[in-house]
N, C-alpha and C positions, 0 to 999 in steps of 0.2 A: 201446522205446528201449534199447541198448544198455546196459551200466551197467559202464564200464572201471574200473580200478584206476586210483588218482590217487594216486603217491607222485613223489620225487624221482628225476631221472637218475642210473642207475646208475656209469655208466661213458664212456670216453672216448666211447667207440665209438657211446652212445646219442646224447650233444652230437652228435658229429660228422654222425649221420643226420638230428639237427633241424636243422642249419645248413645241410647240404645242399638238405632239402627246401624250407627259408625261399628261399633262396639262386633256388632254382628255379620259384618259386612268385608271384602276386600276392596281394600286391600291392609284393609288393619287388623283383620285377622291372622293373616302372614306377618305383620309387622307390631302383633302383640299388643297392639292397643286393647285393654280395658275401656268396660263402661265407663269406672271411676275417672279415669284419665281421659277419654271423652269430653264428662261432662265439666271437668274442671279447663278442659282447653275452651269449648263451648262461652263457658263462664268467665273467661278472663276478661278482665274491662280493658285489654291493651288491645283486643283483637275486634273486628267490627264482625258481626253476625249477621246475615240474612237468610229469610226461608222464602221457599216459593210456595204459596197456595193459590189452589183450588177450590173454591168454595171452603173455606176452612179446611181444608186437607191439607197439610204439608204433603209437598212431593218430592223434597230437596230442598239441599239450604246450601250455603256455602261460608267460611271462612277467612278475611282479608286481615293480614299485617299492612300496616303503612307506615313500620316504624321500621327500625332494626338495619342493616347490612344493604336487605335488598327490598327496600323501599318501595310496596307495590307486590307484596305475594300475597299468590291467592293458594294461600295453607292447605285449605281442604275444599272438594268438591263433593258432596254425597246424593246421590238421586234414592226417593227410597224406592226399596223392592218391586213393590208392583207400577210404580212411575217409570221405569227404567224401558229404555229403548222407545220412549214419546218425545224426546225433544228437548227432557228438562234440564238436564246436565247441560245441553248447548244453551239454552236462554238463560239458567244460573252463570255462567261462562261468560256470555256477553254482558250481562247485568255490574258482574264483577268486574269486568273490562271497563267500562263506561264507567265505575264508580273510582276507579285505581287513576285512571285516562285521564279523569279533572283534575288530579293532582302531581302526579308521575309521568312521565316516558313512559315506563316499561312497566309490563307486567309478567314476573316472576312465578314459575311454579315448581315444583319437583315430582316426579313420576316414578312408580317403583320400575325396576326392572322385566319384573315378573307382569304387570299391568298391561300387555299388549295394546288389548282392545283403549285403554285410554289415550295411549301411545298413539296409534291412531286418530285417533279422533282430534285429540291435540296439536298434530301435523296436518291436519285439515285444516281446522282453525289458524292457523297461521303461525302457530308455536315455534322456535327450533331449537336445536337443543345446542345447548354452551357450556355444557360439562357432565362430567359424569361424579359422582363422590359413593367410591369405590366401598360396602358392607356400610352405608352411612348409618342405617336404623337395627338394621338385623346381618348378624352375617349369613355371608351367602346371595344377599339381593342389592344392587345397587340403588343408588338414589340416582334417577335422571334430572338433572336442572335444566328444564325451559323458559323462555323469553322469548316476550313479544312488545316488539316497540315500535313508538310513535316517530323518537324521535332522538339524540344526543342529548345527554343532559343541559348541555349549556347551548341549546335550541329552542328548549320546551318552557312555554309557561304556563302555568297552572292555572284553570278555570276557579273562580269564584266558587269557595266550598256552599253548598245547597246541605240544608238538613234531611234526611231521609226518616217519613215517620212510618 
């Protein structure tokens, strides 16, 4: 299995290639995402961002909330196109697991309905599902919510926060 480097987006320029790819890609194509909307979710300073490279290559990056409802989602997964089917999306996965883990129990995600193959993969992973929120983004496709936890909230305590550069 591969094993990328997992730090923060460098530059305009790296945003700008993960909004693209999102932008271009399912399951946001189904679910209507724009570039613009991309790259403004990309950009929000409430959300934490990471890419995976390669030698300087991005291969995928992913997107974590640690604020909000469900405390510990991991928003967006994207592998890019010719990365996909190597491994990345599981090591971005785990990465994001381990970054959510020091602070949270659980980590939250949502799945489209349409998305089989993530579906999959995310029930490998240890995922399972604890709801369903019926046309959430587009009518017609569900939004699946997954969870995977460590632990009860009033079990867990959180590891000393570590900077990630």
């Amino acid at each position: 299995m591969l094993a990328p480097i997992m730090r923060i987006p460098e530059s305009a320029a790296e945003l700008q290639l993960c909004a693209r790819t999102m932008a271009s890609s399912e399951p946001w194509l189904t679910l209507r995402r724009d570039e613009a909307q991309a790259l403004q979710l990309l950009s929000n300073p409430a959300k934490e961002v990471y890419v995976a490279a390669l030698e300087n290559e991005i291969t995928g990056f992913v997107i974590l909330d640690l604020n909000g409802a469900f405390r510990g989602y991991l928003q967006t997964v994207c592998v890019m196109p010719q990365w996909r089917k190597h491994g990345i999306g599981s090591r971005l996965i785990a990465f994001a697991e381990e970054r959510i883990f020091r602070e949270h129990p659980n980590v939250f995600m949502c799945v489209s309905s349409f998305n089989t193959g993530a579906q999959r993969l995310y029930a490998r992973l240890g995922y399972e599902v604890v709801g369903v929120l019926k046309d959430y983004v587009v009518a017609g496709h569900d939004e699946i919510l997954l969870r995977k936890s460590l632990a009860p909230l009033d079990k867990f305590t959180p590891k000393p926060r570590e900077v990630v550069r």
